[in-house]
Each structure stands twice: as C-alpha cells, then as structure tokens.
ZALUM-233271 format. One line per 2 residues: number of its first residue (from 1); their letters; for each residue x negated, y, z negated of C-alpha. Coordinates in nm, 2 decimals. Each point is the difference from the previous one (the first is absolute). Layout:
BEGIN
NUM = A = X Y Z  ... .
end
This chain:
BEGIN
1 = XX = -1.79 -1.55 6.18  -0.32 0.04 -0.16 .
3 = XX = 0.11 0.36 -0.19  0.30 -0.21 -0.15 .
5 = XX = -0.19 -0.30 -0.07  -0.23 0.28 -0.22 .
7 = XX = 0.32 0.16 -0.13  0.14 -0.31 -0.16 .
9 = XX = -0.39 -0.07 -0.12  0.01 0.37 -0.17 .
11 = XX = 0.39 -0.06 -0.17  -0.13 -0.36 -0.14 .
13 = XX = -0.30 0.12 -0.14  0.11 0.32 -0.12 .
15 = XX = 0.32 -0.21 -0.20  -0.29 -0.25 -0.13 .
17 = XX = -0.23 0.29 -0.13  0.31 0.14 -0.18 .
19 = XX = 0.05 -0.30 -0.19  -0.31 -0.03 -0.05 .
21 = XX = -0.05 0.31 -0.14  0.34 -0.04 -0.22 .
23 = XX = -0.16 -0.30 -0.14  -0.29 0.15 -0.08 .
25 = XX = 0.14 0.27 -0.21  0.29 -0.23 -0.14 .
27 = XX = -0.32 -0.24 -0.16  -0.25 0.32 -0.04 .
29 = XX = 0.18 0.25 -0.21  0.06 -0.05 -0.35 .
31 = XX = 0.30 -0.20 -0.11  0.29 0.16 -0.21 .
33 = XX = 0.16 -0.20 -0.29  0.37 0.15 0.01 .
35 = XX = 0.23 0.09 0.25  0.11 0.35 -0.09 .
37 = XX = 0.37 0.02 0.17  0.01 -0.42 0.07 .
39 = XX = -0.04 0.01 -0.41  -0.19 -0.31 -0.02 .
41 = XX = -0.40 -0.15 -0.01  -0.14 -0.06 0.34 .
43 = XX = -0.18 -0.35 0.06  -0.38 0.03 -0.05 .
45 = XX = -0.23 -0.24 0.11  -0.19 -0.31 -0.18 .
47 = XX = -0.32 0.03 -0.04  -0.17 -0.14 0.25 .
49 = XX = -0.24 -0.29 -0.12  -0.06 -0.37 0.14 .
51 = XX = 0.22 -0.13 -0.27  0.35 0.23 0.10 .
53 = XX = -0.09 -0.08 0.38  0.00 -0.37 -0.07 .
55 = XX = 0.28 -0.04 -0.25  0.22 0.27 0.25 .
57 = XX = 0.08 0.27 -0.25  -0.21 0.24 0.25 .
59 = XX = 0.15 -0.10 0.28  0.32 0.05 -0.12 .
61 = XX = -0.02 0.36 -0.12  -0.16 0.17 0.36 .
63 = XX = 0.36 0.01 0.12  0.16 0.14 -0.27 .
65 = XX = -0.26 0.27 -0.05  0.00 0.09 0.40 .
67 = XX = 0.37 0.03 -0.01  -0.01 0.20 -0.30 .
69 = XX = -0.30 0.23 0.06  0.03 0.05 0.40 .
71 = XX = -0.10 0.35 0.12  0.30 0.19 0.05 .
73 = XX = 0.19 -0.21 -0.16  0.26 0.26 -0.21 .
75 = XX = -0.01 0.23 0.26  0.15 -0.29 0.24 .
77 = XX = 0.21 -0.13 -0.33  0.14 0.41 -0.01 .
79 = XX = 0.06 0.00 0.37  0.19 -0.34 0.01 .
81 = XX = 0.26 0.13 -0.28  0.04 0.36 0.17 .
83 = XX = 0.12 -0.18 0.29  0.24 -0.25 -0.20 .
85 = XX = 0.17 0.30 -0.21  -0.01 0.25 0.30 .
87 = XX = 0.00 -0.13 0.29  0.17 -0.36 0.00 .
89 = XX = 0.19 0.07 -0.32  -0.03 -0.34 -0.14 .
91 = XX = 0.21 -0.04 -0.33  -0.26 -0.14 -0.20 .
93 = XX = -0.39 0.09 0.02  -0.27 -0.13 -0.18 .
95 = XX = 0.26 -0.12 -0.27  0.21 0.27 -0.03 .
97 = XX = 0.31 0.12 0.08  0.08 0.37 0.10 .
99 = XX = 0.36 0.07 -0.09  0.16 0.30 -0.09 .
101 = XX = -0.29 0.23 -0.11  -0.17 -0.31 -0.18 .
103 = XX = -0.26 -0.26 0.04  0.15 -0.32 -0.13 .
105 = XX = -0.18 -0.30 0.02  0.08 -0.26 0.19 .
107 = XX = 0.10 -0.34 -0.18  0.00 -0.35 0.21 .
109 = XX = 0.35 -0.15 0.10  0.09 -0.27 -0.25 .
111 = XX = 0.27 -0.20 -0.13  -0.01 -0.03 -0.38 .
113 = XX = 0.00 -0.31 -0.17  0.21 -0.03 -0.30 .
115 = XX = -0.12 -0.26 -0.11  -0.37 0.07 0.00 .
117 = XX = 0.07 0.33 -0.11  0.16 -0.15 -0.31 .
119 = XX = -0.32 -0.22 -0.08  -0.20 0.31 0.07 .
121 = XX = 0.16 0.21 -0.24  0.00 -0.31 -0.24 .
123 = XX = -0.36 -0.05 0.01  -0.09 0.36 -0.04 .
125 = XX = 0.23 0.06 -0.31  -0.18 -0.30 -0.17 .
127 = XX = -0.32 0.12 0.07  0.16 0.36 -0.17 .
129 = XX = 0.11 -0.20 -0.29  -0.32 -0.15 -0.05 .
131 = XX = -0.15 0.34 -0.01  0.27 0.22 -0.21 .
133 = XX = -0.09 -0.31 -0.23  -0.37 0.09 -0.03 .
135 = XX = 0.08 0.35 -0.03  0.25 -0.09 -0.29 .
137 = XX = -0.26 -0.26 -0.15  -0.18 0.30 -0.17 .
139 = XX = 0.27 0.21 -0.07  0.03 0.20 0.32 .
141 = XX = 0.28 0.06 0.24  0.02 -0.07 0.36 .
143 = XX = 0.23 0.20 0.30  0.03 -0.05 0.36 .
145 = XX = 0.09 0.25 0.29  0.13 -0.07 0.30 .
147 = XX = 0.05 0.29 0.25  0.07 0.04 0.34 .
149 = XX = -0.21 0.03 0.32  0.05 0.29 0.25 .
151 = XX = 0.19 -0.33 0.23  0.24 -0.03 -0.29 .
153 = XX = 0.02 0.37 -0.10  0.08 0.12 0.40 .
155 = XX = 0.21 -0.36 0.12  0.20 0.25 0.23 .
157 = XX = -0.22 0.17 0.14  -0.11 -0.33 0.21 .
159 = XX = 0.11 -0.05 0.33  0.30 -0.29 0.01 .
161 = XX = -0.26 -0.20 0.24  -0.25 0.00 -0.26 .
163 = XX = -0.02 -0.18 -0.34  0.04 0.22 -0.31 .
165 = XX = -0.01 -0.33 -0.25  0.33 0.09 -0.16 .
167 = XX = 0.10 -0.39 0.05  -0.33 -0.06 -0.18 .
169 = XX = 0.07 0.24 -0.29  0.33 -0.08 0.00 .
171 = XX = -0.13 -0.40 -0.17  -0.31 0.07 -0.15 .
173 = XX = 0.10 0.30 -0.26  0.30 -0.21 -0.14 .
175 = XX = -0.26 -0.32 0.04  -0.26 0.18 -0.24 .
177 = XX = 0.25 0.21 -0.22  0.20 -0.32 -0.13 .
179 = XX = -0.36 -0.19 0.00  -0.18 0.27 -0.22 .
181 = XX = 0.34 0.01 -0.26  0.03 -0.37 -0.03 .
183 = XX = -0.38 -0.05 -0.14  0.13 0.37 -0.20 .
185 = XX = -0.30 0.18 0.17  0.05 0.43 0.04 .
187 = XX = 0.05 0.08 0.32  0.05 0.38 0.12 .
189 = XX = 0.14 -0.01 0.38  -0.06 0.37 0.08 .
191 = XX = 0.27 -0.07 0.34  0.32 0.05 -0.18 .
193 = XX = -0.14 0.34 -0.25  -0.08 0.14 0.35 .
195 = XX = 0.33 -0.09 0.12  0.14 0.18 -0.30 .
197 = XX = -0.21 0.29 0.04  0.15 0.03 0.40 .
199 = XX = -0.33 -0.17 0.19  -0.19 0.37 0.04 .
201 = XX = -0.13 -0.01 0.30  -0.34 0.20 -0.08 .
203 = XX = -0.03 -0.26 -0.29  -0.16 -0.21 0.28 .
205 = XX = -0.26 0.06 0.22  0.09 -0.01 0.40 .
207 = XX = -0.33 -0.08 0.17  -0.13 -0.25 -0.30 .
209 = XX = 0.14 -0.34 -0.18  -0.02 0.20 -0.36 .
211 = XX = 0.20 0.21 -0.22  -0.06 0.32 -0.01 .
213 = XX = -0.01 0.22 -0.32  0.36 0.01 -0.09 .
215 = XX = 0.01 -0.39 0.09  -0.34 -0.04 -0.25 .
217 = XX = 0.14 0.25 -0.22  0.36 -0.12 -0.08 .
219 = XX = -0.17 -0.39 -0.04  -0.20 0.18 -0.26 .
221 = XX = 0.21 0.14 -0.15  0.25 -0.35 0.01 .
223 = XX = -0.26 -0.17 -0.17  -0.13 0.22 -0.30 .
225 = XX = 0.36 0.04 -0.10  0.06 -0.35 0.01 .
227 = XX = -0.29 -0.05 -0.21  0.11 0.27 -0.26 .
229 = XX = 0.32 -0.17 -0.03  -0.10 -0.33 -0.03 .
231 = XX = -0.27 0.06 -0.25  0.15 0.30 -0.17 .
233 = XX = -0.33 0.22 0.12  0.01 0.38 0.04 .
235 = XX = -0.25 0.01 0.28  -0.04 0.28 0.21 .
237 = XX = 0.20 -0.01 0.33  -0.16 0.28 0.22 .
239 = XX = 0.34 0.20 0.15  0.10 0.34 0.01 .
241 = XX = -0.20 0.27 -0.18  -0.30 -0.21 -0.06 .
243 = XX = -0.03 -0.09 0.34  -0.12 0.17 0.34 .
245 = XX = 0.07 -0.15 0.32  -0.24 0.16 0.31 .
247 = XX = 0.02 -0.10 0.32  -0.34 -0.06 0.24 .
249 = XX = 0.00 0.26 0.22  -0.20 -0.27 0.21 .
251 = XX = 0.14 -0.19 0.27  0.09 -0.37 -0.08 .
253 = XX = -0.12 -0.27 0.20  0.20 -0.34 -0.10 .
255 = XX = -0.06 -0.36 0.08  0.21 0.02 0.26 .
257 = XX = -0.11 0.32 0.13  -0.35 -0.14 -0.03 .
259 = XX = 0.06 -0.32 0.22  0.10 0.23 0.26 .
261 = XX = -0.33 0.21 0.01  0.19 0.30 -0.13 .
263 = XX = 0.20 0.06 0.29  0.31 0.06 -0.16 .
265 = XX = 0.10 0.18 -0.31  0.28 0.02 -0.21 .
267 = XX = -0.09 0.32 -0.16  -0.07 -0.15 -0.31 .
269 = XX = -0.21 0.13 -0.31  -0.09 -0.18 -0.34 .
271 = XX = 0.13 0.13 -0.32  -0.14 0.01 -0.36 .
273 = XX = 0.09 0.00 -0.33  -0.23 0.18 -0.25 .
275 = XX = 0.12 0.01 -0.35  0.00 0.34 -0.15 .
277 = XX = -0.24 -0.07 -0.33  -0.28 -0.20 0.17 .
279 = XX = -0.15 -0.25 -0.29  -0.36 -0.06 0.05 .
281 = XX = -0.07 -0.38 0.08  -0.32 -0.23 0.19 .
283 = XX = 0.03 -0.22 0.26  -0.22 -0.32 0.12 .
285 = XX = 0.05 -0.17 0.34  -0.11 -0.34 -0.02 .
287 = XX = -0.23 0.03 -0.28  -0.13 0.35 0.10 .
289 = XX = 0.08 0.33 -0.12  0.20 0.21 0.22 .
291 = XX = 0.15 0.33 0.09  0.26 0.10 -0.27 .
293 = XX = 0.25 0.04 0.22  0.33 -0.18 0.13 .
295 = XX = 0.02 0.17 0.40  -0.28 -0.02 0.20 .
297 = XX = 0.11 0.36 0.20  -0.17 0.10 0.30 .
299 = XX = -0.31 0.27 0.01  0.24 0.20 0.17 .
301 = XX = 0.33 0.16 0.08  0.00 -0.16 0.39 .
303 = XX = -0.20 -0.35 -0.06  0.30 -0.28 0.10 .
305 = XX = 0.01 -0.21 -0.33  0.12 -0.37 -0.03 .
307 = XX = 0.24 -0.18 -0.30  -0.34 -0.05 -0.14 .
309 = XX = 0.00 0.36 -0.16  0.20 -0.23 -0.32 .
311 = XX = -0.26 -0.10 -0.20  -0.29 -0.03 0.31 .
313 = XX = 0.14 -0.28 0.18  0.08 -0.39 -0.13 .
315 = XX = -0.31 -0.07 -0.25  -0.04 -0.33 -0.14 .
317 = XX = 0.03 0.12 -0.32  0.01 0.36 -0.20 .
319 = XX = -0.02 0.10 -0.34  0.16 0.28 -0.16 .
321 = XX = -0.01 0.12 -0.37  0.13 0.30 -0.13 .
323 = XX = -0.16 -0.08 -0.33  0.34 0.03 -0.19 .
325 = XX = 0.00 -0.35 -0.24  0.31 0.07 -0.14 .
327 = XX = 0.17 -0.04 0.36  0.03 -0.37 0.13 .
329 = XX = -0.20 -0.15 0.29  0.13 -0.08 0.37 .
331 = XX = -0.13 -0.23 0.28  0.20 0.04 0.35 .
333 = XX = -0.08 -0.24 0.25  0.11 -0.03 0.40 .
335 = XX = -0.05 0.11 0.34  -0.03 0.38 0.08 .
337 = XX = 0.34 0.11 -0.09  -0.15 0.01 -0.41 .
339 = XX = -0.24 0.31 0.15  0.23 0.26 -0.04 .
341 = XX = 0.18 -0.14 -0.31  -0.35 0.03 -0.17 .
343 = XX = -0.03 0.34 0.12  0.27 0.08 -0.29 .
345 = XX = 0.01 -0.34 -0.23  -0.36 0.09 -0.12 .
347 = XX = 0.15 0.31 -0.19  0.18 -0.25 -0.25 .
349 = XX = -0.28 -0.21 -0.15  -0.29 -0.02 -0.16 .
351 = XX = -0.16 -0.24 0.23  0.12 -0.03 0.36 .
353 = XX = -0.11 -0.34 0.20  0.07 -0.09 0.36 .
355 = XX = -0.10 -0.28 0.20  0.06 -0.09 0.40 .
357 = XX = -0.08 -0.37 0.03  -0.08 0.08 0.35 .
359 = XX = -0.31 0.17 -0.10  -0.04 -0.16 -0.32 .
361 = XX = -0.19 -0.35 -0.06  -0.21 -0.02 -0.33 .
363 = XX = 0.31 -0.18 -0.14  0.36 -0.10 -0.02 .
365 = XX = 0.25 0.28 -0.11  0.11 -0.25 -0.23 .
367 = XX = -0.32 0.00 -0.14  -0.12 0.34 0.01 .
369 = XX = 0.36 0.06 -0.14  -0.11 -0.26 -0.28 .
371 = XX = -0.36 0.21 -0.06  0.18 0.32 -0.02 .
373 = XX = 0.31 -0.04 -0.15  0.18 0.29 0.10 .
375 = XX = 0.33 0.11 -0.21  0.22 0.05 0.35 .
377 = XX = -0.07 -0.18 0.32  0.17 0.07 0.30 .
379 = XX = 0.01 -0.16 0.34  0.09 0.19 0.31 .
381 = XX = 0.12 -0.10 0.34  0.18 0.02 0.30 .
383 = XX = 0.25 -0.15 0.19  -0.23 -0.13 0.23 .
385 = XX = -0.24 -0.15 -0.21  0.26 -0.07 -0.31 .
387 = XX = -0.02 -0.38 0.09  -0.36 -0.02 0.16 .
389 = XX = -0.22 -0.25 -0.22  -0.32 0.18 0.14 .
391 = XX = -0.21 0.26 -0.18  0.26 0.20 -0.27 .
393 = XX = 0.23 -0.33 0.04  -0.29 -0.20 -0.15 .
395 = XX = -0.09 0.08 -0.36  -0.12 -0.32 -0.10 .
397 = XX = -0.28 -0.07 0.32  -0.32 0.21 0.05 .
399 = XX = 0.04 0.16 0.30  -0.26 -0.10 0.27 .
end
C-alpha cells in the first residue's frame, strides 16, 4: 500500500515538474515575431508596468503569448495534422482541402444573399468611381482587374460535400460587372479571357490561393494591350523572343502547403519571366533604396522558396524607375496577386509605383494618387476580395 501510495506521489510530481519545466522554457526563451508555416505574427506580450496591470492590457496578453509561444508547440501543431491527413483522413485540415493532387482551401458553408451582394457591389463601384475620378481629375486614366482565386479557378476539383462558392460567384461577378459599366468605370474580368484561352491548368498554382506565372503572365499581358489600344501607346509587351521564361528548380511551398507544415506536396515549382534585353532601373521599398531586382530567388538550387520570390513579398509600397521620361508612369495597387504582374509591368514605364494598403499607412491612395499623379493607374483584385471594403477596398481611409 505504502509502495503505491509512493508510486502515485512519483507520477504527480513528475507530471507537475514537467509543466513546470514547459513553462519555464515557454516564458524563458526568446519570443519569435512570425509564424513561419502558420504565416502570421505571434502575440507578444505588453510590457509589464503598474499602469498595463491596472488598466488590463497585461493581463490580457499572457494567454495569447503562452498559447502562441508554448514549448513544442509546432512540433505538436506538425503531429496533430500528420495524423488528420494520414491517419484519420479528415477532408479538410487546418483549412484546406486535399483533393485530387491539390490543396484547395477550404471556404465556410454559406448561402448568398442577393440582395446584400447587390449593395456590396454598389458601394464598391461608387467608391471606384470616386477614384477613376481623381485619377481622370489630372488627366490620367484609371483600370481595374478582377481575377480569379485558386477556389474559383479549380470549382470541380471540390468535393460535392464541400463549398466551392460557385453560388457566390455566380451573383457577385454579374453584381460588380453591371455596377462598374453603369458609373462607365474599366473593368478587366480576367475569368472569361481564361475561359477563352481553355482554363490551363499550370496557369494556377495547386498548393497556393495565387496564379501562377502563366496566370500572372497572360493578366499582364491583358492589361498592357488594353492600355496600348485604348491610348494608342506602342509600349513594350514582353512575349516571345524578348522574353525568357525559367522555372525554380526549387521546391514550392504554397499557402496551403504551408498550413499543413509541408506535409504534402503537389510537385509544384515557381516560374519566371526574364526579358531578354534587361534595362537597368533602381528600386526603393518604403522610402529606402533597395535591391534592383524584381525576384527575390533563393541562395540556392534546393532552398524551398515561397510566392514571395515576385518582387520580395507584399511591401507597403515600391518604387521603380527605369529612367526613360519619354515613357508614361504607372501606379498598381491591391492585394498580392499585383506581385507577379510587376515582375513584367515594370518593363513598360518610366516610373513603376505599387502600393498594398495592407502595409501601407502614411496616406490614402487617393491621396498619394493625388501627390503623385501617375499617367496609368490600375487596381488589382480577386474574386474574393473584389467586394471587401477593407484595405485595397478602401482608397479613401488611412489604413490603421
């Protein structure tokens, strides 16, 4: 009796001193800002000071910061999603969907409003109007791009149990298109030229949301011919002969594949487009000189590389200039489907602009639009985001 009564002392203490000792090195060892595969910031604390105990802001942060910084954490967050592909094979896993040889990502059941969806698309066509307006104020012209996500791209490759959003689509690209042609603002809906063009497969990515090069490059093109013909221009449209294509030898980690710890691959690899009479140019990022360069490529040939190889990443805002002055100017704004688009757009112009209003917050687009006056703007988003008022869907609000 004794011997068990010193057993079940040994197991209690011995489960207390490994929490203890988890908890010492979760609050001990130094805290990490991002979350490599989660793609996100991890919670930090508040300082801790007599004012943030009392008014609760320190308080309120130790659980975030435990949860997000607990010892062992990715190797239990790896083991948890090995078991759900492998083992239990759930159909959807940290957010995404394996299906057919891809990673899709997994969107929430819904039933789509018509009515809202109208009002959205309303609103966000005004606030277009407002801004092809202010573009046209100074004598410049305004374009906006809507292209597909990897949902809309691969509908069929869902599972029938799961939602692809084709009900969704089905109201809000007819919502926006007769929206955006009523107040006569240029709209470019990339969905039906790859239609045309037979949906390429490979001009999507499998294990991430984005286009891949042929998607980037074929929107690229779409829009510098558009401009030529519009404006009567003769700028250069980087095809054939003047244009090398490589693929990365490097394998391709995705979003998706990266919410999934790299477990699965879809054998992907990132292509890009080099043109064959380089033009020198400088770059700033924010204010600061940068790399002249549009790929950020990998130190070597077996590194994994991200979609952040097209121009570094999403940057609040980049300059380019080719220092050409007798070629116009061009702004692109929007999420990170404009990264590989400036990858080639660049080429055209003598001064290349971009802003990502999630980054960016020294001033309205409208404004900075205003300050720089750009000859060409144009705005670039997806299906997903085409009637989000947040970030690149606000051009008139600072973004906080």
């Amino acid at each position: 009796m004794r011997e068990k009564k010193w057993a079940d002392w040994f197991i209690i203490l011995g489960f207390l001193g490994f929490l203890a000792l988890a908890l010492a090195v979760t609050l001990l060892r130094p805290k990490e800002g991002w979350s490599y595969y989660e793609n996100r910031k991890l919670a930090q604390p508040e300082a801790l000071s007599v004012e943030t105990v009392l008014d609760g802001t320190f308080p309120a942060s130790v659980e975030p910061v435990l949860q997000d910084h607990a010892a062992g954490r990715n190797t239990l967050l790896r083991l948890s999603a090995w078991a759900d592909l492998h083992l239990f094979h759930r159909p959807v896993v940290n957010e995404v969907v394996p299906s057919d040889g891809m990673l899709l990502g997994f969107n929430p059941y819904e039933t789509p409003d018509p009515a809202a969806i109208t009002a959205q698309a309303e609103a966000m066509a005004d606030q277009l109007a407002r801004l092809r307006d202010v573009v046209e104020g100074y004598g410049g012209r305004f374009y906006y791009v809507a292209v597909p996500g990897q949902y809309t791209y691969f509908a069929d490759t869902y599972p029938d149990f799961l939602n692809n959003r084709e009900a969704y689509t089905a109201l809000e690209l007819p919502a926006f298109t007769q929206a955006m042609a009523a107040r006569d603002v240029p709209l470019l809906d990339m969905g039906p030229v790859l239609e045309d063009l037979g949906s390429p497969e490979e001009y999507y990515a499998k294990g991430d949301y984005h286009y891949q090069f042929g998607g980037a490059y074929v929107t690229y093109q779409a829009i510098l011919n558009q401009i030529n013909r519009d404006l009567g221009l003769d700028l250069t449209v980087l095809e054939g002969d003047s244009l090398t294509v490589e693929t990365l030898p490097n394998p391709y980690l995705g979003s998706r594949g990266r919410k999934i710890f790299g477990l699965e691959s879809c054998g992907e690899h990132l292509t890009i487009g080099l043109p064959r009479e380089p033009i020198p140019f400088t770059r700033t990022d924010g204010g600061a000189p940068a790399e002249s360069t549009v790929y950020d490529l990998p130190a070597n040939e077996v590194q994994e590389v991200l979609y952040s190889v097209y121009m570094g990443g999403d940057i609040g805002e980049t300059v380019i200039r080719t220092h050409r002055p007798d070629l116009p100017s061009l702004l692109i704004y929007g999420d990170s489907f404009t990264n590989p688009v400036e990858c080639l757009a660049y080429y055209s112009f003598d001064e290349m602009r971009s802003i990502d209003l999630r980054h960016y917050k020294d001033m309205t687009l409208a404004d900075y639009i205003q300050t720089c006056q750009p000859d060409i703007v144009v705005g670039i988003r997806d299906y997903e985001a085409l009637l989000s008022p947040y970030y690149n869907g606000s051009p008139f609000q600072v973004q906080s």
